[in-house]
Backbone of each chain as ProteinMPNN parsed JSONL, in Angstrom:
{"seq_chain_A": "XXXXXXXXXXXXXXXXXXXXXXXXXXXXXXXXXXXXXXXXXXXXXXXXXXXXXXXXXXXXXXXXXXXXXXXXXXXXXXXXXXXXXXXXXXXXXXXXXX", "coords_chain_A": {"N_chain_A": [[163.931, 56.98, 68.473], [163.09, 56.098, 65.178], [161.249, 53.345, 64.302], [160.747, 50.919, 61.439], [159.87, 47.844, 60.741], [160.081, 44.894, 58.835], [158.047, 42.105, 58.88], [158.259, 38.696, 57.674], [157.103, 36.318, 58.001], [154.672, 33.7, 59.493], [154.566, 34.18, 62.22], [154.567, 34.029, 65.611], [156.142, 36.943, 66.659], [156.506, 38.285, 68.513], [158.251, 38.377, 71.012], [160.945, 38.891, 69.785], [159.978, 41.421, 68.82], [158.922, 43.103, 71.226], [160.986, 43.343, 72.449], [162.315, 45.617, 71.304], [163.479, 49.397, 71.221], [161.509, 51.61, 70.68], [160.877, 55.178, 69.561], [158.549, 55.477, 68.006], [157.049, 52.608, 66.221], [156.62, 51.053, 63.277], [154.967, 48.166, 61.746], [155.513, 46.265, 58.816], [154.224, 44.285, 56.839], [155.021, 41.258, 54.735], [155.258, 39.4, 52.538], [154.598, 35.914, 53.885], [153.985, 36.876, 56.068], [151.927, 38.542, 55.642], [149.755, 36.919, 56.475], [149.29, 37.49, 59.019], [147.819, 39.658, 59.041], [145.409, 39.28, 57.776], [144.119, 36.618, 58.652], [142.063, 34.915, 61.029], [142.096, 33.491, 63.891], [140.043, 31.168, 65.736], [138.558, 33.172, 65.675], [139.898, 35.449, 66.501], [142.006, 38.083, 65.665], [145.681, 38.78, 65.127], [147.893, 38.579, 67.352], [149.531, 40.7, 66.85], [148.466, 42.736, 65.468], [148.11, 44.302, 67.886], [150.253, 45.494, 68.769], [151.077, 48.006, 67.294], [150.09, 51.396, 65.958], [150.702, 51.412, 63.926], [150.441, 50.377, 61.101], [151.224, 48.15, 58.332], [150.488, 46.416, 55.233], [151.658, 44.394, 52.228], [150.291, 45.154, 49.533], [150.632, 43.194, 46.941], [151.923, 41.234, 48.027], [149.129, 40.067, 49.321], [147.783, 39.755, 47.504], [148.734, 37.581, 45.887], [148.004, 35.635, 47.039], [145.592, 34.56, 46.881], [144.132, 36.29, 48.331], [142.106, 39.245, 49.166], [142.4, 42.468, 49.438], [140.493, 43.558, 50.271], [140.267, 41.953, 52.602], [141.833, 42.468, 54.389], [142.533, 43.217, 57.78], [141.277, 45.918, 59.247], [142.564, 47.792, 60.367], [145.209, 48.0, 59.478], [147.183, 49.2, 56.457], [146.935, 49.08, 53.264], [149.327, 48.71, 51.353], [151.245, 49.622, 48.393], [155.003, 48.494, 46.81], [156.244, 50.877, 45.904], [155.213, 52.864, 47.915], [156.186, 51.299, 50.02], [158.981, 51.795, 49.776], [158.601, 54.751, 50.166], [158.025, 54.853, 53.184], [159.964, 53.673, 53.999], [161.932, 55.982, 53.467], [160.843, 58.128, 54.4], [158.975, 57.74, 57.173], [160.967, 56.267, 58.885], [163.491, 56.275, 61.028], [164.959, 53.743, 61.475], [165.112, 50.668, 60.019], [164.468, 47.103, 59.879], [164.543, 43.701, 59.351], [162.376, 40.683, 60.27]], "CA_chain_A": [[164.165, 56.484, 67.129], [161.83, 55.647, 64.662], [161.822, 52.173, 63.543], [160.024, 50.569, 61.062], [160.051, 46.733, 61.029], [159.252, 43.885, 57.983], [157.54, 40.882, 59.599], [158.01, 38.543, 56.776], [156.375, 35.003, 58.703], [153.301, 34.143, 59.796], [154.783, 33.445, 63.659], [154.442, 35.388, 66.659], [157.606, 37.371, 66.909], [156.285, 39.331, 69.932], [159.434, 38.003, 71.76], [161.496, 40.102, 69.375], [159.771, 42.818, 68.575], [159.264, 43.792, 72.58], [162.817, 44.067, 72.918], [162.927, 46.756, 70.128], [163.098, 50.594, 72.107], [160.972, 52.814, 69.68], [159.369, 55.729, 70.252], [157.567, 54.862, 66.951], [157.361, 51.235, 65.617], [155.528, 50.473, 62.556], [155.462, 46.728, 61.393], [155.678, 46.3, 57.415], [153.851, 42.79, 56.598], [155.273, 40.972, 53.811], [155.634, 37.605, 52.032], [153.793, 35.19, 54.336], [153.969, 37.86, 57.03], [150.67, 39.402, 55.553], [148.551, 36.462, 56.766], [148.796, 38.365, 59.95], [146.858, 40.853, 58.544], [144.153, 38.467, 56.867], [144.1, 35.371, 59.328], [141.9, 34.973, 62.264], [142.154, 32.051, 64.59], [139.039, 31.418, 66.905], [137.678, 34.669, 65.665], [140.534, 36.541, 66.656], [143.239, 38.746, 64.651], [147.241, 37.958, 65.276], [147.974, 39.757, 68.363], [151.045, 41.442, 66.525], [148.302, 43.477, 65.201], [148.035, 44.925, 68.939], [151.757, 46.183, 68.993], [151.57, 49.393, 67.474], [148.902, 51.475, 65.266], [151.249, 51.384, 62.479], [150.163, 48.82, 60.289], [150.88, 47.843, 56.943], [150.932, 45.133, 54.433], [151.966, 44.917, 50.622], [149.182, 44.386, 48.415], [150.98, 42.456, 46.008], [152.229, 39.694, 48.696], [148.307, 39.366, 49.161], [146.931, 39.237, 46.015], [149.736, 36.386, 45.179], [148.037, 34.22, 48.138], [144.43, 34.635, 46.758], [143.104, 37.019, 48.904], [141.809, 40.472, 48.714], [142.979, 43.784, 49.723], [138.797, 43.822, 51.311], [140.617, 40.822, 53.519], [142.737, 42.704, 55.755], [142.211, 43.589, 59.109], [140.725, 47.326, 58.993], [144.003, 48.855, 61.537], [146.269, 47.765, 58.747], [147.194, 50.065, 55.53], [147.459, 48.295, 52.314], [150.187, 49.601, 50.448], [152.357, 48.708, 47.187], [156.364, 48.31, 46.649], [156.53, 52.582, 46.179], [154.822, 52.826, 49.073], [157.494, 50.701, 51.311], [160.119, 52.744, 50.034], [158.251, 56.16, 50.917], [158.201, 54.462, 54.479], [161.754, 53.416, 54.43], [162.49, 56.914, 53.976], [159.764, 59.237, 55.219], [158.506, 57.59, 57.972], [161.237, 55.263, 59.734], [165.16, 56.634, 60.747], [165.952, 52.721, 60.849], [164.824, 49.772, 59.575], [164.998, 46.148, 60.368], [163.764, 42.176, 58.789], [162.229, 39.697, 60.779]], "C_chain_A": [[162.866, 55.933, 66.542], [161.65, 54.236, 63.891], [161.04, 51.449, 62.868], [160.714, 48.483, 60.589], [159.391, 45.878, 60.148], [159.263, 42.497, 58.551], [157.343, 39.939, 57.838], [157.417, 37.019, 56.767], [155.326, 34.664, 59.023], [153.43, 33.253, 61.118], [154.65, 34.321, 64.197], [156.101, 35.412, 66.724], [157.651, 37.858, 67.547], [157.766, 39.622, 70.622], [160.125, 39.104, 71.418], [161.289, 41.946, 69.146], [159.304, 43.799, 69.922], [160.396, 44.598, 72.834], [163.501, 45.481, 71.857], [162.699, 47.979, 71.087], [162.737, 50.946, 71.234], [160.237, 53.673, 69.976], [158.631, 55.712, 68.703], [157.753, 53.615, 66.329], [156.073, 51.043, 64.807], [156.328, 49.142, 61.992], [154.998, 46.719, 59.919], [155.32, 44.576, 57.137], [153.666, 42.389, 55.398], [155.631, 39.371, 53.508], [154.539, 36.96, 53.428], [153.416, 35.917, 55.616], [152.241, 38.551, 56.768], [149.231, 38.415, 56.129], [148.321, 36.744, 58.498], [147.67, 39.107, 59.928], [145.354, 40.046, 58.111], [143.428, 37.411, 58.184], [143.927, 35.704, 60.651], [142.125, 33.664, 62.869], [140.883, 32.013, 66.33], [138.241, 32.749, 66.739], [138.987, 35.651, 66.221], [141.836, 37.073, 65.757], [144.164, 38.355, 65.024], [147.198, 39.026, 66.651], [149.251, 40.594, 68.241], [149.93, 42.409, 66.301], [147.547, 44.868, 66.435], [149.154, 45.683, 69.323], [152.032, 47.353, 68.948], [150.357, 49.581, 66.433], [149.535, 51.555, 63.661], [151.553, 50.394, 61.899], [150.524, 48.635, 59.057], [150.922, 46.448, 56.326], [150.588, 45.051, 52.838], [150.893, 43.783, 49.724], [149.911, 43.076, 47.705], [151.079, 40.88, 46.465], [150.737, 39.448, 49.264], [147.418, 38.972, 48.328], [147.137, 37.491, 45.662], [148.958, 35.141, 45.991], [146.576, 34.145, 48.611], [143.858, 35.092, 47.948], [142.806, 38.172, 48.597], [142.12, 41.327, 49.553], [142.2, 44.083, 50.89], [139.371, 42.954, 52.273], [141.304, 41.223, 54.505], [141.653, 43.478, 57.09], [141.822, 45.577, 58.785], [142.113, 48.223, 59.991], [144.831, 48.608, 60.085], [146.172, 48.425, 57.543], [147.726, 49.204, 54.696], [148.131, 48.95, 51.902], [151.059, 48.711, 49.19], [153.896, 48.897, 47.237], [156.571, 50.15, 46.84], [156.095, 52.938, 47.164], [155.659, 52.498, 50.448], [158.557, 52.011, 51.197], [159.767, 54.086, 50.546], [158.685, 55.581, 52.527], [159.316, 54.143, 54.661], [161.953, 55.003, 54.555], [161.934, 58.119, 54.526], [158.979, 59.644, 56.357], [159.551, 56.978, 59.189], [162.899, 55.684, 59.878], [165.917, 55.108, 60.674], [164.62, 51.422, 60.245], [165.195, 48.18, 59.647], [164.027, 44.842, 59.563], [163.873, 41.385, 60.158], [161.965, 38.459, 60.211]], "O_chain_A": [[161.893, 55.471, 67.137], [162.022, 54.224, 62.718], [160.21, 51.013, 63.666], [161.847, 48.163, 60.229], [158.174, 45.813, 60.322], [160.289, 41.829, 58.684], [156.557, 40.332, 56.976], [157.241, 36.476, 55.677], [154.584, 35.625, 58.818], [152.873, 32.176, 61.329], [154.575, 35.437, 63.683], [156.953, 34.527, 66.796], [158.775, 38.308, 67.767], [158.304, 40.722, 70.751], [160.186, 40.111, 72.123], [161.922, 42.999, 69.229], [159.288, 45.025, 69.805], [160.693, 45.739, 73.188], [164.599, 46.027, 71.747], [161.759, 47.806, 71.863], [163.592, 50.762, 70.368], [159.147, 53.481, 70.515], [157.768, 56.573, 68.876], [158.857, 53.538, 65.789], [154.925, 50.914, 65.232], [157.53, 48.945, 61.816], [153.902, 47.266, 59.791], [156.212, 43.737, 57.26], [152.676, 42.728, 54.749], [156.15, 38.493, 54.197], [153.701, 37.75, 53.864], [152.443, 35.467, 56.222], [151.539, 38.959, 57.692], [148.078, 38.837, 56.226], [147.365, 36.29, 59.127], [146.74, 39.122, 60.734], [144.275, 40.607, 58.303], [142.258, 37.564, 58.532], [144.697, 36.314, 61.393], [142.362, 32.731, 62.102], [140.934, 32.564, 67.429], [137.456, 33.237, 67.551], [138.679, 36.842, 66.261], [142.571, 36.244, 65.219], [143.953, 37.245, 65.511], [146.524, 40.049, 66.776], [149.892, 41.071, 69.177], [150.201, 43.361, 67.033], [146.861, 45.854, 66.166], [149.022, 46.527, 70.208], [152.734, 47.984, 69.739], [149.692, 48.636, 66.007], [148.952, 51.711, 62.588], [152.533, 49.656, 61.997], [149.713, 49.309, 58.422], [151.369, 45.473, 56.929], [149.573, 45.492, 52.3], [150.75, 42.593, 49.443], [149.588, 41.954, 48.094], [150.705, 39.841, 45.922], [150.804, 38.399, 49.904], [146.536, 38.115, 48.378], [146.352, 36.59, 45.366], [149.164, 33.955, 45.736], [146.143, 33.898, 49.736], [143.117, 34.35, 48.594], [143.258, 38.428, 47.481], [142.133, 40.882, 50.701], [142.561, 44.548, 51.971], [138.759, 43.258, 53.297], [141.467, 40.509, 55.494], [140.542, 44.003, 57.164], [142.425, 46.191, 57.905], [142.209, 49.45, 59.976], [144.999, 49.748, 59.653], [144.994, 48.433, 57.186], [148.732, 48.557, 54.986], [147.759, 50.123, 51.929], [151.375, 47.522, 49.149], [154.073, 49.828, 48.023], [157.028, 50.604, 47.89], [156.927, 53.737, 47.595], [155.766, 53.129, 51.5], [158.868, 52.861, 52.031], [160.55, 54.615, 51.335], [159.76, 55.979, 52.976], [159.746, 54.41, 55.783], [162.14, 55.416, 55.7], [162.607, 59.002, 55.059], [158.5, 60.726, 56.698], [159.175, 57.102, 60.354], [163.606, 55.446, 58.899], [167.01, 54.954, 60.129], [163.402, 51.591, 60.187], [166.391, 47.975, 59.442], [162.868, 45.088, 59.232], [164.834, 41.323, 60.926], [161.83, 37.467, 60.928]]}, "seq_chain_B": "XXXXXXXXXXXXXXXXXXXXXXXXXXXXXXXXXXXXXXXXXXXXXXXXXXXXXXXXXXXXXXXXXXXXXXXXXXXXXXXXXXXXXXXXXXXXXXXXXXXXXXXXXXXXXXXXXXXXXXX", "coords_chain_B": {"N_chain_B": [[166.787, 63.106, 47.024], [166.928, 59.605, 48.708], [169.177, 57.395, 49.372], [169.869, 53.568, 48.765], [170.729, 50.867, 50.751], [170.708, 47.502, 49.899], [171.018, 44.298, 51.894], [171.384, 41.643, 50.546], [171.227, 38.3, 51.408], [170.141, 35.218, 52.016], [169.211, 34.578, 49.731], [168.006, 32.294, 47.863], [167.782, 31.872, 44.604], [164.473, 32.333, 43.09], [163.378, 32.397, 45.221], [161.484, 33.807, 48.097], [162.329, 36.207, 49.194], [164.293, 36.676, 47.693], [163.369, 37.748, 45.518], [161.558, 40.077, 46.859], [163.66, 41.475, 47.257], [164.862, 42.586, 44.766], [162.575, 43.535, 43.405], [161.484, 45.703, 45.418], [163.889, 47.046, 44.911], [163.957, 47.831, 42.708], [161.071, 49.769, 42.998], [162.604, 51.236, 44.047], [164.995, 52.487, 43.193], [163.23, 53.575, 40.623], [161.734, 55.748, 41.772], [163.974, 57.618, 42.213], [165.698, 57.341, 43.579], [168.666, 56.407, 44.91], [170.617, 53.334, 44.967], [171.877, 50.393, 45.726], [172.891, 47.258, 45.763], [173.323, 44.059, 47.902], [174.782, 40.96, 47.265], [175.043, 38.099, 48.756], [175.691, 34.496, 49.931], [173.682, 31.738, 48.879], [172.758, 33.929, 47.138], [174.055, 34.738, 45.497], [174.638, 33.037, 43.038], [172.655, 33.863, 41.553], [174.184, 35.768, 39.459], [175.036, 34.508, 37.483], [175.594, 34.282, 34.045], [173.262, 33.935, 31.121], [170.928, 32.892, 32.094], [168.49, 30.265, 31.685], [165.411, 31.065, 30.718], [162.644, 30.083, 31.835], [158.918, 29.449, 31.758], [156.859, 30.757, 34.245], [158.939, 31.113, 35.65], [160.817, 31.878, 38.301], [163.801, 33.8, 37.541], [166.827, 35.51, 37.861], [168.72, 36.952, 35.769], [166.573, 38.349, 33.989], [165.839, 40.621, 35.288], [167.834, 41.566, 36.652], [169.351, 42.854, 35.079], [167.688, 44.813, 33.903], [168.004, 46.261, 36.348], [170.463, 47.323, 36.561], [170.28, 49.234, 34.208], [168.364, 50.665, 35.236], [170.416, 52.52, 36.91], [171.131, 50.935, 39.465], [173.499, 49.874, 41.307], [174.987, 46.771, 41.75], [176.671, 44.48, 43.083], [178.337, 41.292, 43.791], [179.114, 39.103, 46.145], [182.233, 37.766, 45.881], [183.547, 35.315, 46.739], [181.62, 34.088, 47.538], [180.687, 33.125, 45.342], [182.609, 32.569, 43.567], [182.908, 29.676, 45.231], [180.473, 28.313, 44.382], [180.775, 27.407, 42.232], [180.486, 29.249, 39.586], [182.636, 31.504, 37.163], [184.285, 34.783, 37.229], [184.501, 35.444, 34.34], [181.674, 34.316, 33.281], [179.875, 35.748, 34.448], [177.16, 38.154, 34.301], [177.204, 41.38, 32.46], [178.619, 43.832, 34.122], [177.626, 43.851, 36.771], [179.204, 43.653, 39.509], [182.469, 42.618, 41.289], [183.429, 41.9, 44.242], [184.729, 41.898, 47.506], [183.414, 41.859, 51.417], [183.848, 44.135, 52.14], [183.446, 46.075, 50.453], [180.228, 46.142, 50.91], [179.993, 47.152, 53.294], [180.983, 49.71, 53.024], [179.106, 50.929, 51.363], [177.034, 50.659, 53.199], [178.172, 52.534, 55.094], [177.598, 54.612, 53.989], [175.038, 55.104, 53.138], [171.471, 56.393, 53.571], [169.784, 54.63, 54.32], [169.623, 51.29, 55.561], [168.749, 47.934, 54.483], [168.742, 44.959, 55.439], [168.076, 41.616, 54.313], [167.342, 38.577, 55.459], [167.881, 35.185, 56.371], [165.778, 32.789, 55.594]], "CA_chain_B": [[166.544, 61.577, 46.841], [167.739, 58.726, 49.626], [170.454, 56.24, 49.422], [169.448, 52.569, 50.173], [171.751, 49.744, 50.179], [170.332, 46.58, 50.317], [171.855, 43.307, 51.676], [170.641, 40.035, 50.054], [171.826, 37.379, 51.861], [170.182, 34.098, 51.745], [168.242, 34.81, 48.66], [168.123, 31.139, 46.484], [167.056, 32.459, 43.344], [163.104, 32.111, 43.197], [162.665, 32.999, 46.696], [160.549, 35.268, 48.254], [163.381, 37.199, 49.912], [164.906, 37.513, 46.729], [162.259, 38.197, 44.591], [160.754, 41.18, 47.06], [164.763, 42.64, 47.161], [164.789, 43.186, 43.305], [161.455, 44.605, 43.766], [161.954, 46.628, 46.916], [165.24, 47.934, 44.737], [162.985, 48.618, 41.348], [160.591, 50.67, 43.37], [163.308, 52.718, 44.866], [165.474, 53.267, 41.438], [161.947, 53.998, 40.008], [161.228, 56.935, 42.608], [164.732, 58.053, 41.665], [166.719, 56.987, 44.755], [170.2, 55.53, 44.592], [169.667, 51.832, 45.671], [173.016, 49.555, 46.096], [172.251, 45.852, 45.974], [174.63, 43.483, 47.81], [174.352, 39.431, 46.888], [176.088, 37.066, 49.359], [174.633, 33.393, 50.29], [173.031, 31.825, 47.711], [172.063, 34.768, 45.929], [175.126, 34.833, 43.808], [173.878, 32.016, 42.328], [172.208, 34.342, 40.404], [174.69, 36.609, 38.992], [175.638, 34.019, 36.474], [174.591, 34.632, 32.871], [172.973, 33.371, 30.076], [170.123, 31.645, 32.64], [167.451, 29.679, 30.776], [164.177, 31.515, 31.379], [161.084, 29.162, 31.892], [157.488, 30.063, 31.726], [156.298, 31.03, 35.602], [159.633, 30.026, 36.798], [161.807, 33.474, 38.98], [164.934, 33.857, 37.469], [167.126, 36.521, 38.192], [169.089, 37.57, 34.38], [166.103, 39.57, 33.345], [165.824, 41.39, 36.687], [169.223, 42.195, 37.163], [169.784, 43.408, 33.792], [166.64, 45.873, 34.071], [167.642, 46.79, 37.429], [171.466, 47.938, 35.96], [170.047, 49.507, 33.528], [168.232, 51.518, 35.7], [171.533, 52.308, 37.626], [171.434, 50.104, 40.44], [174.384, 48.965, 41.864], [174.596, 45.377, 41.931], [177.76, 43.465, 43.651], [178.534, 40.163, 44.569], [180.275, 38.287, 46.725], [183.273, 37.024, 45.082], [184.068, 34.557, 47.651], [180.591, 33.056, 47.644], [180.054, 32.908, 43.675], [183.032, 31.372, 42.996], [182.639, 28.573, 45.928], [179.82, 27.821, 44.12], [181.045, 27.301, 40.646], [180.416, 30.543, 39.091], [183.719, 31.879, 37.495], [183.907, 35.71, 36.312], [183.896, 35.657, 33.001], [180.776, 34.16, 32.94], [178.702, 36.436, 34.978], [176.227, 39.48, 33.876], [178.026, 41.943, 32.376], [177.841, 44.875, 34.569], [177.316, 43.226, 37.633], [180.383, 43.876, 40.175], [182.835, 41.556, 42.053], [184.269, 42.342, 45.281], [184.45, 41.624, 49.021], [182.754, 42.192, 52.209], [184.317, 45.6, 52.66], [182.247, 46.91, 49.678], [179.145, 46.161, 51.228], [180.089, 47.709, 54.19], [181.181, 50.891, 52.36], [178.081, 51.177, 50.984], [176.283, 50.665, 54.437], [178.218, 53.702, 55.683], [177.205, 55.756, 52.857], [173.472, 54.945, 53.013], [170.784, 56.645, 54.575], [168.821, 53.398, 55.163], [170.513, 49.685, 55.221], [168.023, 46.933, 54.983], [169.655, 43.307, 55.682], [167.458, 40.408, 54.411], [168.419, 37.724, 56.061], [167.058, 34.093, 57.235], [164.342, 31.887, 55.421]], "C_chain_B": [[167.46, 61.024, 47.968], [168.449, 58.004, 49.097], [170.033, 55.195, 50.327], [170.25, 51.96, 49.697], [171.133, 48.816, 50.707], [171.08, 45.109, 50.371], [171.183, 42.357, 51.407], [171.26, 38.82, 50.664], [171.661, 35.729, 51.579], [169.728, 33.563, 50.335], [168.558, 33.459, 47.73], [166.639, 32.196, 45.153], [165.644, 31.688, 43.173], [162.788, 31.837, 44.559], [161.745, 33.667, 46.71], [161.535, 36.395, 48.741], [164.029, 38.011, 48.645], [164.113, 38.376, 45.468], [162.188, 39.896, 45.513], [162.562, 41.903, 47.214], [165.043, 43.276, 46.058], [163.572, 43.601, 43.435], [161.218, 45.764, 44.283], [162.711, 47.667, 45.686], [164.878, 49.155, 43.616], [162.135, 49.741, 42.163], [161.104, 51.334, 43.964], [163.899, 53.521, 43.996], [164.286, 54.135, 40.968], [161.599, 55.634, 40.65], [162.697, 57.919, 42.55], [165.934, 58.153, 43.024], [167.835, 55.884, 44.406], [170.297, 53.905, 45.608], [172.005, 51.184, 44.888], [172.483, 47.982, 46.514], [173.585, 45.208, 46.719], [174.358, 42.095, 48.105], [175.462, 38.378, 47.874], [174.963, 35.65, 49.41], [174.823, 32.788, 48.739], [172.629, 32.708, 46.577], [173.082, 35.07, 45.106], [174.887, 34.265, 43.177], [173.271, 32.484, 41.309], [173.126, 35.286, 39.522], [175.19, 35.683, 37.738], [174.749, 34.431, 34.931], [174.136, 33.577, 32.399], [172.007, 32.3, 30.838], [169.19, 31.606, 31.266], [165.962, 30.72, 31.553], [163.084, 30.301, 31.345], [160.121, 29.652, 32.336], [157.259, 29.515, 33.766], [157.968, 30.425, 36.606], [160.783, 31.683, 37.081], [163.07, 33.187, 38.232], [165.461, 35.231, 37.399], [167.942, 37.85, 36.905], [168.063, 38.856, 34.762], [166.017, 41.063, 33.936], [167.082, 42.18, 36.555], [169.438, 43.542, 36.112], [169.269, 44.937, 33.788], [167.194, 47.098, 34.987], [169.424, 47.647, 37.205], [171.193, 49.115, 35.524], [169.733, 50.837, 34.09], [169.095, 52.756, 37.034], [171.968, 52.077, 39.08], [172.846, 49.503, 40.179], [174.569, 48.09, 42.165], [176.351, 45.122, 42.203], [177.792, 42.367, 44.216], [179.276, 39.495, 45.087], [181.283, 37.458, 46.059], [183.643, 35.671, 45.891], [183.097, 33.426, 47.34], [180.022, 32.551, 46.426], [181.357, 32.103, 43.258], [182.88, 29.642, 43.748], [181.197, 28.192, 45.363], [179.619, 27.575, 42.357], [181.073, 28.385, 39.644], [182.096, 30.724, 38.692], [182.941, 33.605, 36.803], [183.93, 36.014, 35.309], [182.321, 35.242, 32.406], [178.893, 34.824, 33.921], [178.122, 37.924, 34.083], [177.348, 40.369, 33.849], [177.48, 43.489, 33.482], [177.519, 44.759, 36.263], [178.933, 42.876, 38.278], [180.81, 42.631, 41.219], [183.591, 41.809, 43.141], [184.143, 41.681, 46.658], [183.438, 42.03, 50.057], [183.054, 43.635, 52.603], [183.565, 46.599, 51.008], [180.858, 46.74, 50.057], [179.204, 47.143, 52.951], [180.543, 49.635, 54.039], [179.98, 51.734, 51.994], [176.934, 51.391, 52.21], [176.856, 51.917, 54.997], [177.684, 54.643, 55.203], [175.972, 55.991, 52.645], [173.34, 55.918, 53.967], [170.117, 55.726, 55.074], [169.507, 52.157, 54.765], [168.934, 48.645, 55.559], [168.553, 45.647, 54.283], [168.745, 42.176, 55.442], [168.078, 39.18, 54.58], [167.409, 36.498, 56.217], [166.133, 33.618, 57.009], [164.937, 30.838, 55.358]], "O_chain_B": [[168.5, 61.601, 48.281], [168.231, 58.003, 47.886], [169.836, 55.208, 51.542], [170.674, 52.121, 48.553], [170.846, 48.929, 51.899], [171.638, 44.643, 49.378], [170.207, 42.16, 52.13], [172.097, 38.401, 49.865], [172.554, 35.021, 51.114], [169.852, 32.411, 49.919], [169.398, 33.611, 46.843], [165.528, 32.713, 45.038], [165.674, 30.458, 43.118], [161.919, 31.033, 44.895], [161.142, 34.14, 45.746], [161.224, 37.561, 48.501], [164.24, 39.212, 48.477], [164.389, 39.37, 44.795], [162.695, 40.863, 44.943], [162.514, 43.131, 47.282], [165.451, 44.436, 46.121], [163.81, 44.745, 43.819], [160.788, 46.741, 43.67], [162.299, 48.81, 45.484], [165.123, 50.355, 43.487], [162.609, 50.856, 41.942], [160.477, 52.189, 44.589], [163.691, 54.722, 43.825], [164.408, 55.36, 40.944], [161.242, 56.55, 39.909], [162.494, 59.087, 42.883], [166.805, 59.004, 43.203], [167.764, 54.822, 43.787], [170.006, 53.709, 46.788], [172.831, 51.541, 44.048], [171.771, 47.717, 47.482], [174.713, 45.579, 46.396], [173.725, 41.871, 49.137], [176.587, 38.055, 47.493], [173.784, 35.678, 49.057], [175.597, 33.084, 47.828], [172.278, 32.387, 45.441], [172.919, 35.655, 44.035], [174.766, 34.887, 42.121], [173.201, 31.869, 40.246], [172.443, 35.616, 38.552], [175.841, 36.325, 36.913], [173.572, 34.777, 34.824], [174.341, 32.454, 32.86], [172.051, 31.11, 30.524], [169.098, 32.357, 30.295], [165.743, 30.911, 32.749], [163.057, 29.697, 30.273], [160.23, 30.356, 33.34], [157.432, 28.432, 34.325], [158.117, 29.747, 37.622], [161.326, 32.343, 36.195], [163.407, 32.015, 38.397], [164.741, 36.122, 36.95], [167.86, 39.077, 36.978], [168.316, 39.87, 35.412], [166.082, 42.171, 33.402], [167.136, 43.394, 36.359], [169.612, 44.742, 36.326], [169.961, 45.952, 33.712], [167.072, 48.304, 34.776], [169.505, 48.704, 37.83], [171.628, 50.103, 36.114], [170.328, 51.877, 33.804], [168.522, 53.545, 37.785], [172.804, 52.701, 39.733], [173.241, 48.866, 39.203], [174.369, 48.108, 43.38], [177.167, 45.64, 41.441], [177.229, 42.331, 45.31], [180.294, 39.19, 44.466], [180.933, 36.332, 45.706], [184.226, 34.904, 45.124], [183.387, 32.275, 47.014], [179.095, 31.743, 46.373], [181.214, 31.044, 42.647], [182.771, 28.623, 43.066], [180.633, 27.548, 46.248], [178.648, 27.584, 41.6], [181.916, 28.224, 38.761], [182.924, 30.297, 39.496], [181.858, 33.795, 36.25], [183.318, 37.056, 35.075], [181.845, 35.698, 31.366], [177.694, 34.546, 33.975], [178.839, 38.557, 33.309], [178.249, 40.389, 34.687], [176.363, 44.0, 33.554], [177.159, 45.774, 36.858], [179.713, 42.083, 37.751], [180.026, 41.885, 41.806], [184.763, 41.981, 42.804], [183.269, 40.82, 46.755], [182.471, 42.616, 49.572], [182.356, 44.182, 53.458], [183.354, 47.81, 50.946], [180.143, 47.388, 49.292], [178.211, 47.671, 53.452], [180.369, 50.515, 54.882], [179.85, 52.934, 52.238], [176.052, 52.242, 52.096], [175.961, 52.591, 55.507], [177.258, 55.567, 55.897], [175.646, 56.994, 52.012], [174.145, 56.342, 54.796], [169.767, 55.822, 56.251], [169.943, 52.049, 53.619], [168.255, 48.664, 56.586], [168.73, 45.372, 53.097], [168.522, 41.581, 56.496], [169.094, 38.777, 54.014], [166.201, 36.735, 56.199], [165.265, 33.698, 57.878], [164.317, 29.784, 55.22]]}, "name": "protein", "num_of_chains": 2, "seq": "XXXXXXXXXXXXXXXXXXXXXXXXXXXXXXXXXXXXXXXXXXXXXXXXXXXXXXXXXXXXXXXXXXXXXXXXXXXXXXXXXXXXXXXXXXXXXXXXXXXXXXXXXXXXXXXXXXXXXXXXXXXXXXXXXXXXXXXXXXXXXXXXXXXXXXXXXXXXXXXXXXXXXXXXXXXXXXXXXXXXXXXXXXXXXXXXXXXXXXXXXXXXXXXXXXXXXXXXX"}
């Protein structure tokens, strides 16, 4: 199954998102979820962004939280609202919120 | 085109949950996919009419209205809108009242269900 997954926190959810079986898992980083994507600590990235190579996170929820698009982590694909939905249905047979 | 039905659950009007589900729903209508909204929790809260708009402040009217318009399916929990003062005559016209077995109808009928849940 293919499962695509919106991280919408800025906690480690490792816990959960282990226990997911996928043979593809992309994580969808949204609302405060995107300072994954942005936010190092000690010099290092979130270690969610070690999970899988399918990265994203929605421009819009980082614009809103003064940063820049140039701010994300280079694994991660910025994308906008039309964008999610392509991935809801082009990329992912389910879908899930964290 | 896909079929999404989306559940809104905790959504207090000027969330982020609720905000990015009328969003989410616009960019799916928009791409010309059949989108099903379904409002329990708090987020009935918004189905009432005639809100006041205020400068930088989320309210859900203009949204909804738009998101009709564009023929989204919008339903809300009847259970949870009136337990919170709401009666139906005074909700959005257009804007449906039913049970938990219409959201679940709609979840069979989808190709994709996404459940926001929990802030």
């Amino acid at each position: 199954m293919k499962l695509g997954v919106f991280v919408s926190d800025f906690a480690l959810t490792t816990d959960t998102l282990e226990r997911f079986k996928a043979d593809k898992l992309g994580i969808i980083l949204v609302q405060n979820g995107v300072y994954h994507a942005t936010t190092k600590e000690n010099g290092k990235a979130s270690s969610l962004l070690d999970k899988t190579p399918n990265l994203y996170a929605l421009s819009e929820d980082i614009q809103i939280r003064g940063m820049k698009d140039a701010d994300v982590d280079k694994r991660v694909k910025v994308v906008n609202y039309g964008d999610v939905v392509d991935l809801i249905f082009n990329e992912y047979d389910k879908i899930a919120w964290l | 085109m896909g079929n999404l039905t989306i559940g809104c659950y905790p959504g207090l009007v000027g969330s982020m949950t609720y905000d990015f589900a009328l969003k989410l729903a616009d960019a799916a209508a928009t791409k010309g996919h059949k989108v099903s909204i379904w409002f329990s929790g708090n987020a009935t809260g918004s189905v009432k009419a005639n809100q006041k708009h205020l400068k930088d402040y989320s309210t859900g009217e203009k949204y909804l209205k738009a998101l009709l318009e564009k023929g989204v399916e919008i339903c809300t929990c009847e259970a949870c809108t009136v337990a919170r003062g709401v009666k139906k005559d005074e909700g959005i016209p257009g804007i449906q009242w039913n049970a938990m077995h219409w959201y679940l109808a709609k979840i069979y009928s989808a190709d994709r269900v996404l459940l926001i849940g929990g802030e």
